[in-house]
N, C-alpha and C positions, 0 to 999 in steps of 0.2 A: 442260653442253653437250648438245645432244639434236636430232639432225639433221633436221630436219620432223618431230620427234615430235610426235601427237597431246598434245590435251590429259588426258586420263584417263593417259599416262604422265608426262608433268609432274611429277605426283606423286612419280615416279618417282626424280627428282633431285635433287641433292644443292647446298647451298646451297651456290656455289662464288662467289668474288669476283671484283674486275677484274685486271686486268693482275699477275704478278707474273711471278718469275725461274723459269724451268724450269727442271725437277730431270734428272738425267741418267737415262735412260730406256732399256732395253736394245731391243734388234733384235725379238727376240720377242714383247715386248710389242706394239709396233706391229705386225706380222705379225696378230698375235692378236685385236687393234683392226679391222684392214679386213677380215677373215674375217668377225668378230660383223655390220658394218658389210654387208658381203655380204648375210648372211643375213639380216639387218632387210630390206634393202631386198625380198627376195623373197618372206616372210612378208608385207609392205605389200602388194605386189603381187599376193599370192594371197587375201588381205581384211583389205582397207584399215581396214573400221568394225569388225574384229571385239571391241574390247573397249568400244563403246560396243553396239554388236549384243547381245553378253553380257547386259548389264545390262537391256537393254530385252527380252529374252525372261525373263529371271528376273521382271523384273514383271508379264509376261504370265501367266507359270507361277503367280506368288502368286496373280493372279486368278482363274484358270483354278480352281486347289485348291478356293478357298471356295466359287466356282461349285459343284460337283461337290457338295460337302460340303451346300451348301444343298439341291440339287436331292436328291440322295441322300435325305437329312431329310423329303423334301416327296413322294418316292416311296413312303418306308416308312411314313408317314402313310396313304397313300391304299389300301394294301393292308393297314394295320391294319383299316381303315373296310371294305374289301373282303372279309375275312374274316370280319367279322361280321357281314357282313349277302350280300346275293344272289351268287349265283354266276357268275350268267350273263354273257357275254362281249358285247360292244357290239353285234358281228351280231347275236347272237340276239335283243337288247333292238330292236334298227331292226328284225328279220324281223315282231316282233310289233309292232311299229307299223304295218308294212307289212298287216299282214293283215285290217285293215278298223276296228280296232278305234278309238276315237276318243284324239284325245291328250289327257291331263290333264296340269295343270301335274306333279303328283308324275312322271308318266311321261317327261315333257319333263328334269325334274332328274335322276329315273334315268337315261337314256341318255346324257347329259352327263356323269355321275359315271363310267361304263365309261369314258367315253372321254376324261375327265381323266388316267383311271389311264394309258389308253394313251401320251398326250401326253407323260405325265410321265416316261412308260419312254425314252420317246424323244427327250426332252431330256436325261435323264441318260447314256442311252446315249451319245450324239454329244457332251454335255460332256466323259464320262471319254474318250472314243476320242481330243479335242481337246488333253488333258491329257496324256496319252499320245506324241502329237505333238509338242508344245512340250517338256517332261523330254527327248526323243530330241535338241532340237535346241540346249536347253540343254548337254547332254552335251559335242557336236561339239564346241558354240562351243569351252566347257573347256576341252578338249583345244589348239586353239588357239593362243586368250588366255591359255595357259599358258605355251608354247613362246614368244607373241611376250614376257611380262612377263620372262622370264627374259632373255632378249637385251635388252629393255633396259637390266633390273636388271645384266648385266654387261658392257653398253656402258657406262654410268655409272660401274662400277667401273674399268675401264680407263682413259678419260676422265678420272678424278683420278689415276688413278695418273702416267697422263702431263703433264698440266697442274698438277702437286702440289694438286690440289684448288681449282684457281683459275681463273678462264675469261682465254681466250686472247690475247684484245685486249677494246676497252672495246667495240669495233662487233661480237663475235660476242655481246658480254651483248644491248646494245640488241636487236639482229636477234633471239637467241632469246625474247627477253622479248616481242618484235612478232609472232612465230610463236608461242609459247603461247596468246597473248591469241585471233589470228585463228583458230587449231583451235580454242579452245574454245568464238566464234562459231560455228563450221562445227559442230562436234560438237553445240549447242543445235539448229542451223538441219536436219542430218540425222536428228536425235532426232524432230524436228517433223513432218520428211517421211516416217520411217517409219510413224509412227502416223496421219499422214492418210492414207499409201497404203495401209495394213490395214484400215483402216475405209475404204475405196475398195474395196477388194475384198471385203470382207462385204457391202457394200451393192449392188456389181454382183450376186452370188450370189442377192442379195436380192430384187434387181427381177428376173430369170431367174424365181425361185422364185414369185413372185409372179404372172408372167404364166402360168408353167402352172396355177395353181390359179385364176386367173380363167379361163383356156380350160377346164379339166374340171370348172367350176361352170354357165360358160354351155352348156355341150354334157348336162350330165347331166339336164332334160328330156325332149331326144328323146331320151331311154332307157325306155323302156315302162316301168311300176309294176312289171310282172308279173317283169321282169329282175332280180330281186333282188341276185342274185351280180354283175351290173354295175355297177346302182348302186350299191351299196357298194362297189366296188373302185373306182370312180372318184370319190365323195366321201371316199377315205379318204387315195385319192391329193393329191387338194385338200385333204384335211387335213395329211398331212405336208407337204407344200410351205409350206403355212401356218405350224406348226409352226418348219419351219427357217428361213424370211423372216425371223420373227419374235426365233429365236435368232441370227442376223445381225444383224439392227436395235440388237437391246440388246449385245451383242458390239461394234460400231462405238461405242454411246454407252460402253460401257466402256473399250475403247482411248483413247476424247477424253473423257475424263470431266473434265475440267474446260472442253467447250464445250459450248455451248446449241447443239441442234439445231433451226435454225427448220422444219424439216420433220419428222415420225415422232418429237415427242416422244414421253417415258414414258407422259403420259397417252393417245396415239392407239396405243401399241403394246398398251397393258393395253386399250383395245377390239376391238382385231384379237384377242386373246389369247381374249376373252369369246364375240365371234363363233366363233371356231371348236370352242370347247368345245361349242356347240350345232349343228354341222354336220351331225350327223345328222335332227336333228329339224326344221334348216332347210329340207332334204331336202322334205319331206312334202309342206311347202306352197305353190301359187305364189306367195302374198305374201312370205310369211318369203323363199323363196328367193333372189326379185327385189331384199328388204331386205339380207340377205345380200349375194349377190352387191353391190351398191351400196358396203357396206362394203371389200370386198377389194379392189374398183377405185380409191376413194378412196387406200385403203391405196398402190395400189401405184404409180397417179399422183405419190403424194407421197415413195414412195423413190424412184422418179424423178428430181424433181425433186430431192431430200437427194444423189444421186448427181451430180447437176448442179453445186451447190453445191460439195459434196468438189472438180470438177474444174475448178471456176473458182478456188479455194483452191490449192492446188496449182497451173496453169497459171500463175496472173499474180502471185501471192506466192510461194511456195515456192522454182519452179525459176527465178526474176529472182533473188532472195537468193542460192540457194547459187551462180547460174554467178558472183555480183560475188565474193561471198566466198575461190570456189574460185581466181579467177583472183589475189586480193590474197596466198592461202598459196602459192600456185606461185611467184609474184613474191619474196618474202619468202625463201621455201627454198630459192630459187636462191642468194641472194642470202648466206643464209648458206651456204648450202654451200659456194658459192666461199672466203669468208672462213674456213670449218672445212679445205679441201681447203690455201691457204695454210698455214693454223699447223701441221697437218700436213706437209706440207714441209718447212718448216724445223725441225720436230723431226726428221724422216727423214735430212734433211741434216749434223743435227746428230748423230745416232746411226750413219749409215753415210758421211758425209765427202763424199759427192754426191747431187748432183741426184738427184731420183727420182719419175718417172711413176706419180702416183697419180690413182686413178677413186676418190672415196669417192660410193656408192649412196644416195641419202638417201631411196630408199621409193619411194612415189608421187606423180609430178608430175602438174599438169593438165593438162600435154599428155597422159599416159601411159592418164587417164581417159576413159572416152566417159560423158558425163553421166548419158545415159537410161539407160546399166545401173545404173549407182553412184546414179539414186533409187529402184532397186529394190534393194539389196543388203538383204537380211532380212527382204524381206515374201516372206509363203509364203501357202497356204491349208490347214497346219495349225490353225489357229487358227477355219476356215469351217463353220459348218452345212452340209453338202452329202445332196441326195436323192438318188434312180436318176433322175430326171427332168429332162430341161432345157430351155431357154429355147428351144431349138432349132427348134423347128416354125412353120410360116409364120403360123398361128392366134395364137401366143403373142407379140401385136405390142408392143414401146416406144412408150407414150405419146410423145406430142408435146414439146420441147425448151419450159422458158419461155424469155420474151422477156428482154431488158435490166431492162428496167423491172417483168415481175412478178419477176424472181427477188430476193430475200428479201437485203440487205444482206451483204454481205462480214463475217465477223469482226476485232476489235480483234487486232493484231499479237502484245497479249499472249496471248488466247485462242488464238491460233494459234500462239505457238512457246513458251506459257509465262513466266513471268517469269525475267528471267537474275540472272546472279551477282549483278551489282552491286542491281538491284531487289530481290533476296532480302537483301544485306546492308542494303540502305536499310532494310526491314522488320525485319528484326532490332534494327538502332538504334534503329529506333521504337520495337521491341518493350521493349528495353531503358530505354528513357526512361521509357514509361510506367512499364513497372515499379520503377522509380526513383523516380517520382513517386508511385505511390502505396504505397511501401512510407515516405517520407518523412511522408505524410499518415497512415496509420497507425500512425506511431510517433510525432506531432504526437497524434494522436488518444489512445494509450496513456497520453502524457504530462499529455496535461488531465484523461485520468480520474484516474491516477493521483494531480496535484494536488487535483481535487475530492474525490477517497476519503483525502486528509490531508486538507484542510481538515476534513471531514465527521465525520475522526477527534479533531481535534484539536478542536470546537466542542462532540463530546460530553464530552472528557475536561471542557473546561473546564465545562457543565453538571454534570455528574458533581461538579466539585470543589466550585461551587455547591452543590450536593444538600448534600452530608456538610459543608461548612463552614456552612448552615443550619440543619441537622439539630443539631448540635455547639454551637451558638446556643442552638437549641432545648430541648437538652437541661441546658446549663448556667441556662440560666434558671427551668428547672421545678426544678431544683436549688439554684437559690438561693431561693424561693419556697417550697419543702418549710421547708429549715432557718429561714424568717423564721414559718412558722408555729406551728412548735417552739418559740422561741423565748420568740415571745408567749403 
């Protein structure tokens, strides 16, 4: 029995059967039953998702690590290269472009190497600070999902101790078994909606970031040559912006890693990544500039438009699923509840000799929910690339909305909430057929060698016998041939 338990406690519980004769059960026990019962319901109440929340920030944190680890790798490389060769720091590399001298490609690649190193300082930086964030929230959750697994784990114990490990009537099995099944719809269905709305929120971040580095690319012309200290502080500003858009962008396709982004694929973010490693030396000229800048707008039109996408995903799939879902487990948990609050009773009645006024709390109900906070429960923006800069200023305008017709197809059900239990076990049984089958055909296969390497064995022995019983011929004949010569 498990009163609106989620599906991740499910697990939790102990294989009990239908109907059987209750055991005589003391006062205490039951006292000690609706206290646990109490406190579930207020742990639910103060977060609802918190042991699927859990789970989905530990794989956040696993990403987050190798992130780090890579980026780490990919920094200590570029100051290996730095040490061995110039010193000089990116300004100083743009001062002297600046000062009249002509650009060569070698000079074009130097400046870009300073400013790779930069780049790199400051993706690793803002990975580990992200890493940092996530560990902190991973902690919380624990603390937790600790407190709530224990109350379940001895609700359940309780629970059989009062029903001798047997469930209560045959309608509280049906009912829990119809409430496991619809949480662990809903727990697939919120899993879904947190990771779209994290990668909703890198990508809001994204398009922000993106229009200040279009506005301090278009404005850094009318800044004199002679300004040096400006333009560089305002192309470098356009460069971090760049920078962090860009660590958002792939940050979103890493929380939806198994969906196809028809906007800001890998391949359009490895050219934003290209462009800006050359931002200083785009600087210089009106063409590259004007090429440049053309880039970034492109770019940032089409996180736009990937932001757009994210919130049609969400609006018309997402929050239509979980309000059906949410409203079939409220229906459901009533329903047992009522039927748990009965067999309760009548144990109560049966332990203390009357009637007795019981409230069993079964967590949280859909009434109890307001929607729009509980599709936000665990998205944060620790997980965000964030500048000092933002989207804030009247220059740094949102592209245009697409229409019906250009925005880019809806995803398949599965790319958007993943494939569920029952599709996983479908693939499993495939997976096991096949392997079935062809562990048959390779020992079909073993078999024919194995016969062919007798046969092969057994066709030399019989040549073999041939040999020596010709040989054996041979030799009695020269022998009898010797003694007829003798003889004569």
């Amino acid at each position: 029995m498990g009163c609106g338990q989620s599906a991740e406690a499910a697990a939790a519980y102990s294989n009990r059967g239908s109907i059987a004769t209750l055991p005589v059960v003391d006062k205490a026990t039951l006292e000690e039953y609706l206290q646990v019962e109490k406190e579930l319901g207020e742990a639910r109440r103060a977060d609802p998702q918190v042991l699927s929340q859990l789970e989905m920030k530990k794989e956040a944190l696993q990403k987050m690590t190798q992130k780090v680890e890579q980026l780490e790798r990919h920094y200590a490389d570029l100051e290996a290269l730095a040490r061995d060769g110039d010193q000089t720091d990116t300004k100083e590399a743009v001062g002297a472009l600046q000062s009249g001298q002509r650009v060569s490609t070698a000079e074009e690649e130097r400046v870009a190497g300073f400013n790779n190193k930069e780049i790199a300082k400051q993706e690793r930086d803002e990975a580990i600070r992200q890493k940092e964030n996530i560990q902190r929230e991973v902690e919380q959750l624990q603390n937790k999902a600790s407190r709530l697994q224990n109350l379940l784990t001895k609700q359940d114990a309780l629970l059989g101790k009062i029903f001798g490990g047997e469930y209560g009537s045959e309608l509280e099995n049906k009912l829990e078994q119809e409430l496991d099944a619809l949480e662990a719809h809903k727990a697939r269905i919120m899993e879904a909606n947190y990771k779209w709305r994290q990668a909703q929120m890198m990508m809001e971040f994204a398009c922000r970031q993106l229009a200040v580095a279009v506005q301090k690319w278009q404005d850094l012309p009318e800044v004199p040559q002679t300004s040096l200290e400006v333009r560089y502080t305002m192309a470098a500003e356009a460069r971090n912006n760049l920078v962090a858009a860009s660590q958002n962008i792939e940050g979103a396709h890493r929380t939806l890693s198994h969906v196809e982004f028809p906007y800001c694929n890998p391949d359009e973010v490895e050219t934003l990544n290209k462009a800006t490693s050359y931002v200083f030396t785009d600087m210089q000229s009106e063409e590259r500039h004007a090429h440049a800048g053309q880039c970034y707008d492109i770019t940032h039109k089409r996180a736009a438009a990937l932001l757009q996408w994210f919130d049609q995903v969400l609006n018309t799939t997402i929050m239509e699923d979980l309000a059906k879902v949410n409203l079939m487990v409220k229906e459901t948990s009533q329903k047992l509840r009522q039927e748990r609050v009965r067999l309760i009773k009548l144990k109560a009645q049966e332990v203390w000799g009357a009637d007795v006024d019981i409230e069993i709390d079964s967590g949280v109900s859909a009434d109890d929910e307001d929607l729009n906070a509980m599709l936000m429960e665990g998205v944060s923006d620790s997980e965000v690339a964030k500048t000092d800069e933002t989207g804030d200023s009247p220059r740094a305008k949102t592209p245009p909305p697409l229409t019906a017709e250009e925005m880019a197809p809806l995803p398949t059900s599965e790319a958007i909430f993943g494939k569920s239990y029952e599709q996983l076990q479908e693939d499993l049984e495939q997976m096991r057929t096949e392997l079935e089958s062809d562990m048959n055909y390779f020992q079909q296969e073993q078999d024919r060698q194995a016969e062919r390497a007798r046969g092969d064995l057994q066709a030399k022995l019989n040549a073999r016998r041939r040999n020596r019983a010709m040989r054996s011929l041979e030799e009695k004949q020269r022998q009898e041939l010797a003694e007829g010569a003798v003889l004569s």
